[in-house]
C-alpha positions in Angstrom: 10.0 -2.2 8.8 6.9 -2.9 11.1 6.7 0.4 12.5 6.2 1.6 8.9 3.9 -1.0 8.2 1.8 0.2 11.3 1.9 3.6 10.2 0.8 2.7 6.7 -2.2 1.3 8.0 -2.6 4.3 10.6 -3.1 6.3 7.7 -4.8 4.5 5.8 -7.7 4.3 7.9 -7.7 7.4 9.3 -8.6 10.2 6.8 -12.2 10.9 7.1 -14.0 12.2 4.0 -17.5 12.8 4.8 -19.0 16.5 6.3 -20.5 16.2 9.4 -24.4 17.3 9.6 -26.7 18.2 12.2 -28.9 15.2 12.9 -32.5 15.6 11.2 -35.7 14.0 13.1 -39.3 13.2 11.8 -42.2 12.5 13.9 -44.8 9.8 13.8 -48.1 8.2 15.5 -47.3 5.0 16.4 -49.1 1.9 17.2 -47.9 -1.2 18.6 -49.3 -4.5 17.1 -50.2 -7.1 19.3 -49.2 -9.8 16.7 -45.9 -8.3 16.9 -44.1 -4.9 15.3 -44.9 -1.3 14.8 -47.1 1.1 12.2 -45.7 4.1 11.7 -48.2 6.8 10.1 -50.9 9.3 11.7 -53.6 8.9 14.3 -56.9 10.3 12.4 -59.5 9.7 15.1 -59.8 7.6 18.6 -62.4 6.4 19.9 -61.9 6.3 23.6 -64.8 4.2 24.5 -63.9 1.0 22.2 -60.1 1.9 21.8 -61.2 2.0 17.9 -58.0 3.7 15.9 -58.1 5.0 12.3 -55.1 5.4 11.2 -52.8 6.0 8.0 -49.7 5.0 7.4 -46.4 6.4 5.8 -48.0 5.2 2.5 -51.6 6.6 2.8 -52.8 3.5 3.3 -55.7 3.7 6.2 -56.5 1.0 8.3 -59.1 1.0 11.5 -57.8 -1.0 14.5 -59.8 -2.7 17.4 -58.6 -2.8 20.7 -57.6 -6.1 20.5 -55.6 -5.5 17.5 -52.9 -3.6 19.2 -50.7 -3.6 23.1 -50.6 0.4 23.0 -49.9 3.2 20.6 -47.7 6.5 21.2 -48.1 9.9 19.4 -45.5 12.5 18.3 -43.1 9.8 18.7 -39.2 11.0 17.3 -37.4 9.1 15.0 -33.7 10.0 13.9 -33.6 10.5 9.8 -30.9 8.1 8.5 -29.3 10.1 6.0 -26.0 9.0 3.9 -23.2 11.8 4.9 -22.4 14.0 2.2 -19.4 13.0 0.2 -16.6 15.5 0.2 -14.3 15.0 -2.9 -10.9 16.5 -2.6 -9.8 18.0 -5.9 -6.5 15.9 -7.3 -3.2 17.3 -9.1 -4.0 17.7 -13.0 -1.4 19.6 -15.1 0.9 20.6 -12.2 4.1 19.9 -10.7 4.5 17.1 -7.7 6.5 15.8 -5.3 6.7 12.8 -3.3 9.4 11.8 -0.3 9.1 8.8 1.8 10.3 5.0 2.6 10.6 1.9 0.1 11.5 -1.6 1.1 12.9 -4.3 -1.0 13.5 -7.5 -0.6 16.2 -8.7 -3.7 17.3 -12.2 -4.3 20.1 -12.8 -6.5 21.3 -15.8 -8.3 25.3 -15.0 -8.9 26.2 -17.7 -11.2 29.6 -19.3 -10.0 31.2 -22.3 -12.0 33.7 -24.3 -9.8 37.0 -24.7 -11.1 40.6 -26.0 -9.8 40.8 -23.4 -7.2 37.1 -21.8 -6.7 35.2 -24.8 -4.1 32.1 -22.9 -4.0 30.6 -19.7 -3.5 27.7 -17.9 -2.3 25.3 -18.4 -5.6 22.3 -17.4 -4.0 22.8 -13.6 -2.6 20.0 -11.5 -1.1 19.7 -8.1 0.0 16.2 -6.5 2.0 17.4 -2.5 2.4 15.0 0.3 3.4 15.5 3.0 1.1 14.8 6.5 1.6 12.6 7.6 -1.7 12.4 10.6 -3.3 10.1 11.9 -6.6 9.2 14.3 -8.7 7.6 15.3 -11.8 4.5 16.2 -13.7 0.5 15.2 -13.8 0.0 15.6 -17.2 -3.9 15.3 -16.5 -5.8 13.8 -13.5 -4.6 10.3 -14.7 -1.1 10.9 -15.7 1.9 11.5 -14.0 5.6 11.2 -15.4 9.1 12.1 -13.7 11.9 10.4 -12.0 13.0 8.3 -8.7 15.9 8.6 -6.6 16.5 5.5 -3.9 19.2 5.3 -1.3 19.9 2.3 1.2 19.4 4.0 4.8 19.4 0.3 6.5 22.4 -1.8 5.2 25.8 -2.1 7.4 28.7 -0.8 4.9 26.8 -1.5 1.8 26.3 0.9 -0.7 22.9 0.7 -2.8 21.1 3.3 -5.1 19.0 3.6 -8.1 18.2 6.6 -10.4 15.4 6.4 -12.8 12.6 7.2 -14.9 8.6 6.8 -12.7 5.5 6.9 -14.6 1.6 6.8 -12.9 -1.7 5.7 -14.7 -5.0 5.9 -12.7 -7.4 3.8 -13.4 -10.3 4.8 -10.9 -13.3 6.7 -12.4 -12.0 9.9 -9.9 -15.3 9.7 -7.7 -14.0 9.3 -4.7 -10.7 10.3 -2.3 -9.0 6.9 -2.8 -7.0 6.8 -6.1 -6.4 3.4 -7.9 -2.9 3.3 -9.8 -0.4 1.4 -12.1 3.1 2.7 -11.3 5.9 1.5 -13.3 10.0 2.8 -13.1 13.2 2.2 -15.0 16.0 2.6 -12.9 20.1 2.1 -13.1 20.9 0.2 -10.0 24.3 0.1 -8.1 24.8 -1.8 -5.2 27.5 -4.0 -3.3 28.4 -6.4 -0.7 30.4 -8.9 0.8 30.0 -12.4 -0.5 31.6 -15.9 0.7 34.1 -17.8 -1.7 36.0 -21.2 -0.6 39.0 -21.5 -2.4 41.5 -24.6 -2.9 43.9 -23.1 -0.6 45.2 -24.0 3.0 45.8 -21.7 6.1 48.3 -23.1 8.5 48.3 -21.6 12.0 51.2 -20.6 14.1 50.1 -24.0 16.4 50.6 -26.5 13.8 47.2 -26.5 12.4 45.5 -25.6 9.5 42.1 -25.3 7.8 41.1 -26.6 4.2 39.4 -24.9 2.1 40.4 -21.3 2.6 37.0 -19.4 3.1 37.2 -15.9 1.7 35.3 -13.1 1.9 35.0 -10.8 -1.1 33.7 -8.0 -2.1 30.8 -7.7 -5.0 30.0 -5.1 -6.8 26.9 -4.9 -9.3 24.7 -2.6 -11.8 22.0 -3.6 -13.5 18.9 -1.9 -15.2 15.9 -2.2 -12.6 12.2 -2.6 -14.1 9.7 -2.0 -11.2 6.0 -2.5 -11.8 3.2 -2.5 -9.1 -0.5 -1.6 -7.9 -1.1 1.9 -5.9 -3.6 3.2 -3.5 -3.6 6.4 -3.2 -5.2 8.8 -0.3 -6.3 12.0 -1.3 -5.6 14.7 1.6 -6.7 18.2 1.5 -4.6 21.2 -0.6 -3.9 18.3 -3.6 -2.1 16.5 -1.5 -2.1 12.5 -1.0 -0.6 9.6 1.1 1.0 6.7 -1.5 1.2 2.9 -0.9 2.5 0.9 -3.0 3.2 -2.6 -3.4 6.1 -3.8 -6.3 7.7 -7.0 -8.0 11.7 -6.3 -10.3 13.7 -8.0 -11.7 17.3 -6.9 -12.6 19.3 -6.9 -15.6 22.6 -7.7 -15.1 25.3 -4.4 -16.5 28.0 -5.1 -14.3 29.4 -8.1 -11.9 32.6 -7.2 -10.1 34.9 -9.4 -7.2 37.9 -7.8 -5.5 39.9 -10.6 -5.5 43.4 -11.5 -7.0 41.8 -14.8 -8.9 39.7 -14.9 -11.9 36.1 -16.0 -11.0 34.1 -18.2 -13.9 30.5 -17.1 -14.2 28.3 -19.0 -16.6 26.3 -15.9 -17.2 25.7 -12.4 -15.7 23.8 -12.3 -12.4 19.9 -12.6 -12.8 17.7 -11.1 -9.6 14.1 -10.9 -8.7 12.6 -9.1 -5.8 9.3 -7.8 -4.3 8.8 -4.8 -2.3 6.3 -2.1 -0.7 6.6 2.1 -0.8 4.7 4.4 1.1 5.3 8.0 0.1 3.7 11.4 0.9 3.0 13.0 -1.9 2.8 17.5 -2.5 
């Protein structure tokens, strides 16, 4: 994950904007205060023989310096104009098709529930998963600030695991559009499957071939869940040239629980259907 985290910030910082120019120069009669600084303006007359200066500055403000008033002056001197670059704004989707592919991260906590009867000891109650999904996207900007269309997520970073989700995405931007970073509020309703193993001990003895034995019997089972998955988040969004854009996206869910499944030969007591919370981060090119 902290390759992609370094890549994220890669690409943040590195899509430059602004048109290079030509620098511009102006030129100025300067003279050098012996009190400290510098007048920049025109030299209208010098008098050699008293080093008296009449001069006018920037302002048209004229002033007549003595020698003593001043170490030395220069004329013609350069000075580099200090312009502000000209802002290039790349022109966004509005009323088209899109498509975006990349990488999502979640980090899921789940709390599963168990109630402890004559058999059941304990189990894991407290079940996590933190995949990296690849992410895929698509759908329509209905205008410069709306976009609607669906997700599809699939675990490329759990061992033997299985975890997906399939759902509806919608963006709002909220940024006045003046610039190439857009400011977002993405929110998706997906159906999520996953599973996993999980640890049970059970009221049950194992007696080895050497006499000994081990109480309670530690199981592991597998789980099997669904749930209805409400993401909401912030996004930041990098306008590139030809409409397209580089997406980050930072996310909090939460689960609702559909489905709670143990493949084991022993009915499990749950005082209510799994509940989960989780926080994550998506970065996603966008075409």
């Amino acid at each position: 994950m902290k390759k992609y985290i370094l890549f994220l910030f890669i690409a943040l910082f590195s899509f430059s904007s602004f048109a290079q120019e030509e620098p511009e120069y102006e030129v100025f009669d300067v003279i050098y205060r012996k009190e400290g600084g510098a007048i920049k303006g025109e030299i209208l007359s010098f008098d050699e023989a008293s080093g008296t200066i009449v001069f006018k500055d920037r302002n048209g403000n004229k002033y007549t310096f003595g020698r003593e008033d001043y170490t030395h002056f220069r004329e013609n001197e350069r000075f580099e104009v200090r312009k502000k670059k000209e802002r290039v704004l790349k022109e966004r989707k509005n009323n088209e098709l899109a498509f975006e592919a990349g990488f999502y991260y979640n980090y899921l906590t789940l709390d599963l529930n168990f109630t402890e009867d004559d058999y059941l000891i304990n189990g894991d109650n407290n079940y996590w998963e933190a995949p990296l999904f690849l992410k895929l996207a698509g759908g329509k900007f209905l205008d410069e600030k709306n976009f609607i269309g669906g997700t599809f997520e699939y675990a490329i970073s759990l061992d033997g695991d299985d975890f997906y989700s399939l759902g509806a995405r919608y963006k709002h931007y909220y940024d006045a559009g003046n610039n190439n970073l857009g400011l977002y509020i993405p929110v998706e309703l997906k159906y999520s499957a996953f599973s996993g193993p999980t640890n049970l001990a059970v009221n049950d003895t194992l007696f080895e071939p050497d006499g000994s034995y081990s109480w309670p019997l530690d199981l592991t089972a597998k789980a099997e869940f669904a749930a209805l998955n409400l993401t909401l988040g912030h996004g930041f969004s990098v306008i590139l040239d030809n409409k397209k854009y580089l997406n980050l996206e930072l996310y909090v869910n939460t689960l609702f629980a559909l489905k709670e499944e143990y493949d084991v030969d022993f009915d499990l007591l749950l005082d209510d259907d799994f509940s989960a919370l989780g926080y994550g981060a998506a970065l996603t090119f966008g075409f």
